[in-house]
N, CA, C, O and CB atoms as a CASP TS submission, in Angstrom:
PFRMAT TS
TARGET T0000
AUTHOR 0000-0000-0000
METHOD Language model
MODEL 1
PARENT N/A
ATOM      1  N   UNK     1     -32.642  13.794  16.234  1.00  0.00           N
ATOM      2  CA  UNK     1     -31.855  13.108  15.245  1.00  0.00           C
ATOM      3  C   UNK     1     -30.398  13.581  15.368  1.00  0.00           C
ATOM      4  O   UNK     1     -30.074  14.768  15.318  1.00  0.00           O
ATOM      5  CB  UNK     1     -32.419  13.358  13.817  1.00  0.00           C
ATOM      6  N   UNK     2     -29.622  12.650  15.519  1.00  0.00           N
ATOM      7  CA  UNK     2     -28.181  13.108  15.172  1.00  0.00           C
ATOM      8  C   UNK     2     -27.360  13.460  14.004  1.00  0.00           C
ATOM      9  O   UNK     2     -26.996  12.567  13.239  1.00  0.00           O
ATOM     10  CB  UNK     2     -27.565  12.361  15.530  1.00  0.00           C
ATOM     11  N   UNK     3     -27.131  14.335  13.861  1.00  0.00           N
ATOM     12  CA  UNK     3     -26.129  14.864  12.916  1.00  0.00           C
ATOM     13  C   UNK     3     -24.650  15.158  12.951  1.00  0.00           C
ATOM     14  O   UNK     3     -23.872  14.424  13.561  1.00  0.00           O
ATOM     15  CB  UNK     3     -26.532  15.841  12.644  1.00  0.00           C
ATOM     16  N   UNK     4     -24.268  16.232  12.295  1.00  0.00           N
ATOM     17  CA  UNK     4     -22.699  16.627  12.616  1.00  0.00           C
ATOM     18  C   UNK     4     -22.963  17.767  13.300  1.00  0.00           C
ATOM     19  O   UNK     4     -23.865  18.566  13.050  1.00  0.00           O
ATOM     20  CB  UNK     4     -21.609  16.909  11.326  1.00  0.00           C
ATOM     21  N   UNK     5     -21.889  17.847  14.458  1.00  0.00           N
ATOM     22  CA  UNK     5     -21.940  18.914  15.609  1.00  0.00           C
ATOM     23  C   UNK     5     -22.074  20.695  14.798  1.00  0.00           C
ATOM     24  O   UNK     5     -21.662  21.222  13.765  1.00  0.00           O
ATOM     25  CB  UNK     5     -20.196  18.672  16.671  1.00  0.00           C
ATOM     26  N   UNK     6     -22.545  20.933  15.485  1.00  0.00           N
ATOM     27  CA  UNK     6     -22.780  22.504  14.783  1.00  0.00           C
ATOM     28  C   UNK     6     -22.217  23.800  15.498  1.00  0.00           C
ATOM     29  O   UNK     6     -21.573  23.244  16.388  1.00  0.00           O
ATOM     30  CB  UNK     6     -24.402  22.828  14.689  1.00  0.00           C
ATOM     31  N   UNK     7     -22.007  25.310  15.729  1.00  0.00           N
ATOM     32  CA  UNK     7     -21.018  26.168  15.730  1.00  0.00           C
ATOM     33  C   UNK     7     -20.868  26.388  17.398  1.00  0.00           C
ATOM     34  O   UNK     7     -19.884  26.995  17.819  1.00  0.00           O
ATOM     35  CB  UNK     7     -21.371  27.497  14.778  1.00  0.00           C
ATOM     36  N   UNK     8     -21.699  25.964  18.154  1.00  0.00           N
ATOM     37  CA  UNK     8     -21.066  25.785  19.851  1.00  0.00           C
ATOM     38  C   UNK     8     -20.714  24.698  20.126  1.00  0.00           C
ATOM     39  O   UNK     8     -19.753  24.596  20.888  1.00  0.00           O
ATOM     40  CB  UNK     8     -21.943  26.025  21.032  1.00  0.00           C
ATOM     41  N   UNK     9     -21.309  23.590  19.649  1.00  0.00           N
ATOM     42  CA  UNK     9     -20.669  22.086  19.808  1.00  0.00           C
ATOM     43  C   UNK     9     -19.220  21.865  19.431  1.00  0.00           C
ATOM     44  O   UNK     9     -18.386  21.104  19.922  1.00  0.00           O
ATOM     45  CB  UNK     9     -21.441  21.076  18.914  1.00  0.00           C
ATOM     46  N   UNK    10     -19.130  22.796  18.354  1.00  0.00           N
ATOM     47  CA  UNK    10     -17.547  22.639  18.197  1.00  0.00           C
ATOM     48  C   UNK    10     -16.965  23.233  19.249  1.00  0.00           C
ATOM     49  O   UNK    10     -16.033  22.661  19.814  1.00  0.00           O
ATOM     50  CB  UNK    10     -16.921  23.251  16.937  1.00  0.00           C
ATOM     51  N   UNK    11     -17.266  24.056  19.533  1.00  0.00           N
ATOM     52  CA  UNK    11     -16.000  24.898  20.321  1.00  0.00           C
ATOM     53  C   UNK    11     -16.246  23.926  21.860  1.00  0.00           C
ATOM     54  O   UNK    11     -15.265  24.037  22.594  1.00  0.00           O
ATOM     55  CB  UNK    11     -16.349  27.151  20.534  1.00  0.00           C
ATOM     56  N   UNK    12     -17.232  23.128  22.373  1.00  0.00           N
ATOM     57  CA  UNK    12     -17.226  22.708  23.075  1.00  0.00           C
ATOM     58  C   UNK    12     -16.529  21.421  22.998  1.00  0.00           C
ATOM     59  O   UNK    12     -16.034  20.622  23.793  1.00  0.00           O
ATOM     60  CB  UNK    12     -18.143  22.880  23.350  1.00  0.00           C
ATOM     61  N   UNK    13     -16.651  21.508  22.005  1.00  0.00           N
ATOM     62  CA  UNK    13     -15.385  19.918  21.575  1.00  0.00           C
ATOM     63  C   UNK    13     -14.154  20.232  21.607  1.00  0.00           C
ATOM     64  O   UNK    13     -13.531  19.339  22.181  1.00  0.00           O
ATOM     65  CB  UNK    13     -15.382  19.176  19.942  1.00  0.00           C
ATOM     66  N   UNK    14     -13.397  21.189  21.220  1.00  0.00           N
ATOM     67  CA  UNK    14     -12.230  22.022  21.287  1.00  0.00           C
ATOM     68  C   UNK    14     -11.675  22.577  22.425  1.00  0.00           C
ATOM     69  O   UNK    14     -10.499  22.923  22.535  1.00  0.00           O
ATOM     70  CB  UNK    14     -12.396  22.947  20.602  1.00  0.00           C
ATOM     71  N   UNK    15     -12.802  22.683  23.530  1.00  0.00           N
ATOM     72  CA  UNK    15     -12.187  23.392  24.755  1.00  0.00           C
ATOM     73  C   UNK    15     -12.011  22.080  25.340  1.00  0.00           C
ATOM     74  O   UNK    15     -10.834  22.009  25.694  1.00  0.00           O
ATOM     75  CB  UNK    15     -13.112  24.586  25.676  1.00  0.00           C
ATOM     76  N   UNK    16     -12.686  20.906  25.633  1.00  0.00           N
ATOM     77  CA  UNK    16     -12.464  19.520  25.772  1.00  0.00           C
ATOM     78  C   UNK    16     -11.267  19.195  25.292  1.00  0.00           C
ATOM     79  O   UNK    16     -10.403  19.116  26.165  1.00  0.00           O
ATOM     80  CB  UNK    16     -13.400  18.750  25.186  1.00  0.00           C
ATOM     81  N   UNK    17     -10.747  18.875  23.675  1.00  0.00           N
ATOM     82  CA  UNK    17      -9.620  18.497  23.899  1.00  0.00           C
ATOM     83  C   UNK    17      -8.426  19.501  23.873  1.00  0.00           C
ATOM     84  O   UNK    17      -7.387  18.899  23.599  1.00  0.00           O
ATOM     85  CB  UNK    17      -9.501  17.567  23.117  1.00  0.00           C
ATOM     86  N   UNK    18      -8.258  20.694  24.049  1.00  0.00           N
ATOM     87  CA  UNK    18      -7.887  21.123  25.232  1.00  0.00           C
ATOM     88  C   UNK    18      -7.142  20.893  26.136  1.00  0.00           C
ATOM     89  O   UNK    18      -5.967  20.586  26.336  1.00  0.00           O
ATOM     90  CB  UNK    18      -8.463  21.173  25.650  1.00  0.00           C
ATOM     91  N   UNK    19      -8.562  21.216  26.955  1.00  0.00           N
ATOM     92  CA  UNK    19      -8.190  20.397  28.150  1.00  0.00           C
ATOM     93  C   UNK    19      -7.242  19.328  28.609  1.00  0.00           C
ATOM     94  O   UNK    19      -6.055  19.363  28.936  1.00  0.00           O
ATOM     95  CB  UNK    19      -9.017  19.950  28.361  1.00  0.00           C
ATOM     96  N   UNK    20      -8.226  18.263  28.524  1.00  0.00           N
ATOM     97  CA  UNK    20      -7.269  17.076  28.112  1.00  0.00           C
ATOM     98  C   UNK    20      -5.851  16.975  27.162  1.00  0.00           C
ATOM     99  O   UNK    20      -5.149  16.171  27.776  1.00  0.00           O
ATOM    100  CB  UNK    20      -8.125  16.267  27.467  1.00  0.00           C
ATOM    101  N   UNK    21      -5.242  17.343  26.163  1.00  0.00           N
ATOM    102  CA  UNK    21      -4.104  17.430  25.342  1.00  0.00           C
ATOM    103  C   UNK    21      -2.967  18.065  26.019  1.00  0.00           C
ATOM    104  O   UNK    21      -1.914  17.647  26.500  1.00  0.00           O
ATOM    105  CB  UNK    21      -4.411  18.129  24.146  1.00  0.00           C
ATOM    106  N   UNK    22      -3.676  19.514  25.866  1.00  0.00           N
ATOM    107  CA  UNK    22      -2.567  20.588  26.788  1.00  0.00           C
ATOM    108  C   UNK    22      -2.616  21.147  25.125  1.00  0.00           C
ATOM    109  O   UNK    22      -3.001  20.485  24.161  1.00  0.00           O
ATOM    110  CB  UNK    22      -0.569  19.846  27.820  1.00  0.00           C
ATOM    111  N   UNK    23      -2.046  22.732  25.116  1.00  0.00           N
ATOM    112  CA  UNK    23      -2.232  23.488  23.777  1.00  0.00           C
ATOM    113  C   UNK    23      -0.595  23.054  22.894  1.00  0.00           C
ATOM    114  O   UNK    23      -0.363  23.151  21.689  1.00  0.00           O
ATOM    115  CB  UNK    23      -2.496  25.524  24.168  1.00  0.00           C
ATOM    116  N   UNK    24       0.178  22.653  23.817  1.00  0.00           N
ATOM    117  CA  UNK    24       2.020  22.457  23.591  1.00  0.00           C
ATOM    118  C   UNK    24       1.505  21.134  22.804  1.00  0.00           C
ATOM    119  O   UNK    24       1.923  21.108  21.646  1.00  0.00           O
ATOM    120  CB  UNK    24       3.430  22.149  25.366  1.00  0.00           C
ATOM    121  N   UNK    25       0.874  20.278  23.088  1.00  0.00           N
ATOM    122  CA  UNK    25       0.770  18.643  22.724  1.00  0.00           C
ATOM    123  C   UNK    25      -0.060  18.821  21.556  1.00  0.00           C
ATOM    124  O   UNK    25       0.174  17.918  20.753  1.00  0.00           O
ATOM    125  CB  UNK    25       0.009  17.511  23.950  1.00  0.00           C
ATOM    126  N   UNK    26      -0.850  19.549  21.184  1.00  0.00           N
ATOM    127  CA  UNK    26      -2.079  19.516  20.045  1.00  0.00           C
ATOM    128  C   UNK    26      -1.224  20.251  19.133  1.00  0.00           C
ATOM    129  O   UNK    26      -1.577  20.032  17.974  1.00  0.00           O
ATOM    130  CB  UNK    26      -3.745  20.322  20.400  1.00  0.00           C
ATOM    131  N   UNK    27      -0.175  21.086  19.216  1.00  0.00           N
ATOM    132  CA  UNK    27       0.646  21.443  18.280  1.00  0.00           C
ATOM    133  C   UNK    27       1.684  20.647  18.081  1.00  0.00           C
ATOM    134  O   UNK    27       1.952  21.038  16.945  1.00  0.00           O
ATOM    135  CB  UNK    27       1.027  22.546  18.453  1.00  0.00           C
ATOM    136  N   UNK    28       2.238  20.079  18.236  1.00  0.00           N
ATOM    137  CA  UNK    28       3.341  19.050  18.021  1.00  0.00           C
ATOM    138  C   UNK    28       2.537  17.754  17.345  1.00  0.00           C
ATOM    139  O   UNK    28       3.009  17.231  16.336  1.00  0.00           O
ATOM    140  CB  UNK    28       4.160  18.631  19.580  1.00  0.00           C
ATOM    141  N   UNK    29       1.094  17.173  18.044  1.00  0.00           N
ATOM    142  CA  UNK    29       0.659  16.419  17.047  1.00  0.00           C
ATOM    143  C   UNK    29       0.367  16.894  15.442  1.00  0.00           C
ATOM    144  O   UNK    29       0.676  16.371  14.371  1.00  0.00           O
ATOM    145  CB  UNK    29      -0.412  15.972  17.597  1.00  0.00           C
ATOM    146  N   UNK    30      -0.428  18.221  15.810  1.00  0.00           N
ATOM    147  CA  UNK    30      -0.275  18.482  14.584  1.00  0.00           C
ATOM    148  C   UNK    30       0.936  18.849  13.912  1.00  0.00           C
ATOM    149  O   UNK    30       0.490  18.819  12.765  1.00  0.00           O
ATOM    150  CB  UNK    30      -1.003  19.237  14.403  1.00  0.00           C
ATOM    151  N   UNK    31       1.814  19.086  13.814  1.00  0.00           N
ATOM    152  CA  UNK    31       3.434  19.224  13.210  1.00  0.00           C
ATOM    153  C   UNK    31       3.681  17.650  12.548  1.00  0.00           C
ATOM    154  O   UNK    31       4.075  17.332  11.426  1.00  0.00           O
ATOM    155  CB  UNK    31       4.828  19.617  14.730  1.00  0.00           C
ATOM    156  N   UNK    32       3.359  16.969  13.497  1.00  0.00           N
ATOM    157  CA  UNK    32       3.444  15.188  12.865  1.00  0.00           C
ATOM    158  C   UNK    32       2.624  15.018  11.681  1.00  0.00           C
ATOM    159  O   UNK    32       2.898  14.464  10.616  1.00  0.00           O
ATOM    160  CB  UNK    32       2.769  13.908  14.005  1.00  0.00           C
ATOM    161  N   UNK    33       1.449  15.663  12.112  1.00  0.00           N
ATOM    162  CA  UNK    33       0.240  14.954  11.136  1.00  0.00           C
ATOM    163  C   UNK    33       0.499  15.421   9.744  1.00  0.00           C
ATOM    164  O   UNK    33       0.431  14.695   8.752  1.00  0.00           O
ATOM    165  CB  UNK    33      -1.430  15.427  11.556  1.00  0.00           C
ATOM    166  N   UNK    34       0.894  17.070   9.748  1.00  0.00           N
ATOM    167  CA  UNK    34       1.624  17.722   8.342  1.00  0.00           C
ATOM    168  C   UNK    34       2.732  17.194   7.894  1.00  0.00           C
ATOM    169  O   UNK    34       3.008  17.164   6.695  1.00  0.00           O
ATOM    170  CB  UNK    34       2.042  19.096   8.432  1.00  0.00           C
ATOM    171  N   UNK    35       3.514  16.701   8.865  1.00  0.00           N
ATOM    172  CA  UNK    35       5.038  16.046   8.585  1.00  0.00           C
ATOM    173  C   UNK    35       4.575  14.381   6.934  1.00  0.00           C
ATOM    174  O   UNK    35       4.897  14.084   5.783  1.00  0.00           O
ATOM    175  CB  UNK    35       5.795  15.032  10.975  1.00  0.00           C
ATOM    176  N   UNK    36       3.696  13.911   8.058  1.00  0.00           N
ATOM    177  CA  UNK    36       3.185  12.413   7.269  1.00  0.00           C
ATOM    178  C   UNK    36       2.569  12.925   6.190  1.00  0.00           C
ATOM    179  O   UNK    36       3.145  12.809   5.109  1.00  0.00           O
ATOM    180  CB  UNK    36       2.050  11.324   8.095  1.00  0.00           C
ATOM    181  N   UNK    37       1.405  13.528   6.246  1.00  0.00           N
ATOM    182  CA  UNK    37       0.986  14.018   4.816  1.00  0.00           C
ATOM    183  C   UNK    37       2.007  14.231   4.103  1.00  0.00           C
ATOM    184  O   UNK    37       2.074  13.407   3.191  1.00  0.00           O
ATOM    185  CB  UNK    37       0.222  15.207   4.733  1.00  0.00           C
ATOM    186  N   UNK    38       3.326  15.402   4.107  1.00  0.00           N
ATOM    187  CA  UNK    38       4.194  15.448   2.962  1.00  0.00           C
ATOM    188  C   UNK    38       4.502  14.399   2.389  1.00  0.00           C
ATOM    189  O   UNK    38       4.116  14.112   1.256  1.00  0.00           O
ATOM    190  CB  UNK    38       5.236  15.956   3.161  1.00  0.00           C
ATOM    191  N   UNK    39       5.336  13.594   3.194  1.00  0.00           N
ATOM    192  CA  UNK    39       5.849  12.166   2.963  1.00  0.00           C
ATOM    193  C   UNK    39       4.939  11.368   2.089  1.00  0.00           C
ATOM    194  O   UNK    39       5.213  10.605   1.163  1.00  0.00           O
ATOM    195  CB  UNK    39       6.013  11.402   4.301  1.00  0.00           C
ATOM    196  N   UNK    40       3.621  11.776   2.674  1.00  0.00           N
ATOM    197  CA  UNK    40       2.515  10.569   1.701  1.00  0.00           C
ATOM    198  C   UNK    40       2.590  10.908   0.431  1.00  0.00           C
ATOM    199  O   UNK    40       2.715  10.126  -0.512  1.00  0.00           O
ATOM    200  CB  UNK    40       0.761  10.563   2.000  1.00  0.00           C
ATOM    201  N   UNK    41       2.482  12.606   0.363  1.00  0.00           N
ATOM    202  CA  UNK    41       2.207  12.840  -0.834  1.00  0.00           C
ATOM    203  C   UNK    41       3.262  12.854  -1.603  1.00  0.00           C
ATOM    204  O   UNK    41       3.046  12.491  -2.760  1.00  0.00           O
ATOM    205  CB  UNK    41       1.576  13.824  -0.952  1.00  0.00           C
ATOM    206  N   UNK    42       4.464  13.190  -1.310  1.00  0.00           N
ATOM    207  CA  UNK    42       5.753  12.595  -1.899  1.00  0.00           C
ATOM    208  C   UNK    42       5.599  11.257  -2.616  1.00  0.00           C
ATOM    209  O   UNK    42       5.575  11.025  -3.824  1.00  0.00           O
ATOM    210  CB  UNK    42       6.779  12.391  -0.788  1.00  0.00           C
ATOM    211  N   UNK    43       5.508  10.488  -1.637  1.00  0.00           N
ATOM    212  CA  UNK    43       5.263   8.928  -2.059  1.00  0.00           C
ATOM    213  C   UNK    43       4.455   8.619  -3.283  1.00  0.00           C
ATOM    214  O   UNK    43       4.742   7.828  -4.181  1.00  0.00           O
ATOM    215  CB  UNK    43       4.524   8.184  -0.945  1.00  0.00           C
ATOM    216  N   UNK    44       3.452   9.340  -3.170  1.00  0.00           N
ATOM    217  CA  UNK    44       2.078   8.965  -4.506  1.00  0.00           C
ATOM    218  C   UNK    44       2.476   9.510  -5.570  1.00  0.00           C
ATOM    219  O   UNK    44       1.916   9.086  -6.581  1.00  0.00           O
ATOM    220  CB  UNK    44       0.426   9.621  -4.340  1.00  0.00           C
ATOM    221  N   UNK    45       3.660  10.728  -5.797  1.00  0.00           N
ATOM    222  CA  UNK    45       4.281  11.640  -6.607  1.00  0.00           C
ATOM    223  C   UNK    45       5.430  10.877  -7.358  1.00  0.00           C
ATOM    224  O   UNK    45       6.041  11.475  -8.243  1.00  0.00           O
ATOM    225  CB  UNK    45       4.772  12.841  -5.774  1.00  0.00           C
ATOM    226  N   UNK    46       5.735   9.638  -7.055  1.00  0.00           N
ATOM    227  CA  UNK    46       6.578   9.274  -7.165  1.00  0.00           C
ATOM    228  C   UNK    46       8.193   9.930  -7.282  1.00  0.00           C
ATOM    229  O   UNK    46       9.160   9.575  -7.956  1.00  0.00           O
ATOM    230  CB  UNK    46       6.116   8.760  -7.829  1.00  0.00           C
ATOM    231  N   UNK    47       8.052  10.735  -6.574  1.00  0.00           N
ATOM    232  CA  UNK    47       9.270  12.214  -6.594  1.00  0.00           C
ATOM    233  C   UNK    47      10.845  11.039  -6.311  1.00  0.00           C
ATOM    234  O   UNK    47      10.891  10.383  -5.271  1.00  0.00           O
ATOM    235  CB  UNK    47       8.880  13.908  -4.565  1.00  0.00           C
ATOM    236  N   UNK    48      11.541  10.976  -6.945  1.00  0.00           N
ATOM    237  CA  UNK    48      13.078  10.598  -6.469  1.00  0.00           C
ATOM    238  C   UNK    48      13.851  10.839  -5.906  1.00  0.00           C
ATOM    239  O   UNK    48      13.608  11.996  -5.562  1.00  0.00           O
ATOM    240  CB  UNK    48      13.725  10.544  -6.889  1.00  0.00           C
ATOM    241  N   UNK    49      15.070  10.453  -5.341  1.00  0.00           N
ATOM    242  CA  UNK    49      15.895  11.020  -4.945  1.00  0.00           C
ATOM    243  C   UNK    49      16.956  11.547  -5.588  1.00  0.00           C
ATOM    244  O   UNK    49      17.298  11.267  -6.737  1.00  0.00           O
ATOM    245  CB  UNK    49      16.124  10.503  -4.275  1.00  0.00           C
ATOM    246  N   UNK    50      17.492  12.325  -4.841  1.00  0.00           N
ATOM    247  CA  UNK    50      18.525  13.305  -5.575  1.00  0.00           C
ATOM    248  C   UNK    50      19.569  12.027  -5.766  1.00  0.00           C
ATOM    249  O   UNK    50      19.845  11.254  -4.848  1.00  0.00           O
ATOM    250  CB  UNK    50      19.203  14.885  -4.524  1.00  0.00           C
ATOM    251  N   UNK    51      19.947  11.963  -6.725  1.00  0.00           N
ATOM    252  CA  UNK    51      21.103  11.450  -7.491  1.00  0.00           C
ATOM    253  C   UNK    51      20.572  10.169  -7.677  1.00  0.00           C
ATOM    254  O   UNK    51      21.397   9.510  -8.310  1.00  0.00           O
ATOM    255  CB  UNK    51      22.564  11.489  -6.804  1.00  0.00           C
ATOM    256  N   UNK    52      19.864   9.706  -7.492  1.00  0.00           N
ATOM    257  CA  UNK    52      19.128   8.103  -7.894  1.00  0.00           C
ATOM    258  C   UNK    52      19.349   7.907  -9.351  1.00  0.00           C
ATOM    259  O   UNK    52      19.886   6.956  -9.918  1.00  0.00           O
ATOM    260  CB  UNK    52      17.276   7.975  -7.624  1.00  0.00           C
ATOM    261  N   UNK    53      18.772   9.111  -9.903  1.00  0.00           N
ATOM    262  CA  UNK    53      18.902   8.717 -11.355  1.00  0.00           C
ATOM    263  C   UNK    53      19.738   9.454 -12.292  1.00  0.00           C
ATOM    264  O   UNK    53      19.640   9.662 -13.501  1.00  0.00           O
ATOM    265  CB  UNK    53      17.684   8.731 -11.922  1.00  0.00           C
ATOM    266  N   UNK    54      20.882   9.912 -11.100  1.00  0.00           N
ATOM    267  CA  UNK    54      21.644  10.844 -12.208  1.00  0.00           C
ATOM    268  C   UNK    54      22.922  10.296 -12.987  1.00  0.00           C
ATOM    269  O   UNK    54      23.600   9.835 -12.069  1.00  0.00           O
ATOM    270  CB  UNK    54      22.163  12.150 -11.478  1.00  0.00           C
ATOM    271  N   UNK    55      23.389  10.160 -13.770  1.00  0.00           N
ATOM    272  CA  UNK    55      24.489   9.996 -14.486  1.00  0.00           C
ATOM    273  C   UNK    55      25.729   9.982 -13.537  1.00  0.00           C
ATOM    274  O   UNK    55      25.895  10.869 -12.700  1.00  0.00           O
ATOM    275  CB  UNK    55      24.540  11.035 -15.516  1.00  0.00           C
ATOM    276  N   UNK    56      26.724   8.778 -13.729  1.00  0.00           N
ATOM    277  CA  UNK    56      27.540   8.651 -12.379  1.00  0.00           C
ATOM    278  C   UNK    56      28.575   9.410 -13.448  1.00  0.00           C
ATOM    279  O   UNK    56      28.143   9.469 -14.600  1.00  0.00           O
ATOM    280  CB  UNK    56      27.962   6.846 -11.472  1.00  0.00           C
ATOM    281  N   UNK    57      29.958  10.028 -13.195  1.00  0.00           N
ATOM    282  CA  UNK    57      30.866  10.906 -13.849  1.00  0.00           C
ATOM    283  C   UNK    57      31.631   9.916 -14.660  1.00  0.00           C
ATOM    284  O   UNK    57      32.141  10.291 -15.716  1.00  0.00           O
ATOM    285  CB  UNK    57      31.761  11.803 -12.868  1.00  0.00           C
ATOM    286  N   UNK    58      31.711   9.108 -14.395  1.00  0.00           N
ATOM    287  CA  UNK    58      32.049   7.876 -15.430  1.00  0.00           C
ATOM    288  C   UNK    58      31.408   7.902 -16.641  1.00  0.00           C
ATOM    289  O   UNK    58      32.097   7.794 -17.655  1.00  0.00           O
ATOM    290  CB  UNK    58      31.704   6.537 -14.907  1.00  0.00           C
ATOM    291  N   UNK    59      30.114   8.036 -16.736  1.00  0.00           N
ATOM    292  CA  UNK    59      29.482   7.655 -17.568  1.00  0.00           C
ATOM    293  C   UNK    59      28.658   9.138 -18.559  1.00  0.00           C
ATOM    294  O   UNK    59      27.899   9.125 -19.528  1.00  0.00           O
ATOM    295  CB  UNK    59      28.630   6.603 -16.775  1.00  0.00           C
ATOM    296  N   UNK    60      29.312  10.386 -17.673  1.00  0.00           N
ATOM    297  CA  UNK    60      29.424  11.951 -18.519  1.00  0.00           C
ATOM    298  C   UNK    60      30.554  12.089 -19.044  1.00  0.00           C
ATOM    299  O   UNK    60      30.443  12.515 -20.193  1.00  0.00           O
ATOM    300  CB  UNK    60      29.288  13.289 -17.694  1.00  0.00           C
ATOM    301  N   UNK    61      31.576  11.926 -18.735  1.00  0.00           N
ATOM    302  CA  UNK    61      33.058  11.297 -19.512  1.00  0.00           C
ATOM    303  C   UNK    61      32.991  11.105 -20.815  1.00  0.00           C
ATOM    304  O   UNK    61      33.708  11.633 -21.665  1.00  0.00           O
ATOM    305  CB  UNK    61      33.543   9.887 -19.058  1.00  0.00           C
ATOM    306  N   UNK    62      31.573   9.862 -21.083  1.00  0.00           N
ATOM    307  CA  UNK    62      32.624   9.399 -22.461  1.00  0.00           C
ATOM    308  C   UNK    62      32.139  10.240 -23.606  1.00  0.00           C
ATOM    309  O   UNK    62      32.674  10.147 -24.711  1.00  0.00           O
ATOM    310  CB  UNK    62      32.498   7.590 -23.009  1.00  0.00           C
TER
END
Protein backbone atom coordinates (compact mmCIF):
# COMPACT_ATOMS: atom_id res chain seq x y z
CA UNK A 1 0.00 0.00 0.00
CA UNK A 2 1.21 3.41 -0.62
CA UNK A 3 1.61 5.96 1.77
CA UNK A 4 3.78 9.05 2.63
CA UNK A 5 7.54 8.39 2.21
CA UNK A 6 9.12 7.55 5.53
CA UNK A 7 12.81 8.44 7.28
CA UNK A 8 15.24 6.89 4.31
CA UNK A 9 12.86 7.66 1.55
CA UNK A 10 13.25 11.08 2.44
CA UNK A 11 16.69 11.48 2.42
CA UNK A 12 16.61 9.55 -0.76
CA UNK A 13 14.38 12.10 -2.16
CA UNK A 14 16.68 14.89 -1.01
CA UNK A 15 19.89 13.49 -2.29
CA UNK A 16 17.87 13.26 -5.74
CA UNK A 17 16.92 16.69 -5.78
CA UNK A 18 20.16 17.51 -5.05
CA UNK A 19 21.48 16.21 -7.44
CA UNK A 20 19.54 17.42 -10.01
CA UNK A 21 19.05 21.34 -8.52
CA UNK A 22 22.64 21.89 -7.43
CA UNK A 23 22.73 23.02 -3.40
CA UNK A 24 23.37 27.11 -4.81
CA UNK A 25 19.81 26.68 -6.81
CA UNK A 26 17.66 24.97 -3.89
CA UNK A 27 18.73 27.94 -1.82
CA UNK A 28 17.88 30.77 -3.90
CA UNK A 29 14.55 28.94 -4.70
CA UNK A 30 14.00 28.78 -1.40
CA UNK A 31 14.87 32.64 -0.64
CA UNK A 32 11.94 33.20 -3.37
CA UNK A 33 9.54 30.92 -1.83
CA UNK A 34 10.04 32.95 1.78
CA UNK A 35 10.25 36.18 -0.23
CA UNK A 36 6.31 35.34 -1.70
CA UNK A 37 5.02 34.07 1.49
CA UNK A 38 5.87 37.57 3.16
CA UNK A 39 4.23 39.44 0.45
CA UNK A 40 1.18 37.00 0.72
CA UNK A 41 0.94 37.43 4.10
CA UNK A 42 1.29 41.12 3.97
CA UNK A 43 -1.45 41.11 1.48
CA UNK A 44 -4.12 39.09 3.69
CA UNK A 45 -2.95 41.63 6.62
CA UNK A 46 -4.11 44.20 4.83
CA UNK A 47 -0.84 46.16 6.12
CA UNK A 48 -0.54 49.79 4.16
CA UNK A 49 1.71 51.77 2.96
CA UNK A 50 3.73 54.19 4.56
CA UNK A 51 2.11 57.48 3.98
CA UNK A 52 -1.08 56.16 2.16
CA UNK A 53 -3.02 57.18 4.91
CA UNK A 54 -1.21 59.81 6.53
CA UNK A 55 -2.30 63.37 6.88
CA UNK A 56 -0.77 65.53 3.96
CA UNK A 57 0.92 68.91 5.96
CA UNK A 58 -1.75 70.91 4.56
CA UNK A 59 -4.18 69.37 6.27
CA UNK A 60 -1.94 69.22 10.05
CA UNK A 61 -1.78 73.01 9.56
CA UNK A 62 -5.14 73.91 10.18
Amino acid sequence: MLGLPRGTEWIVILLIVILVFGPGRIGKVAGEIGKSIKSFREGLGGKEEEGENKPSDAETKK
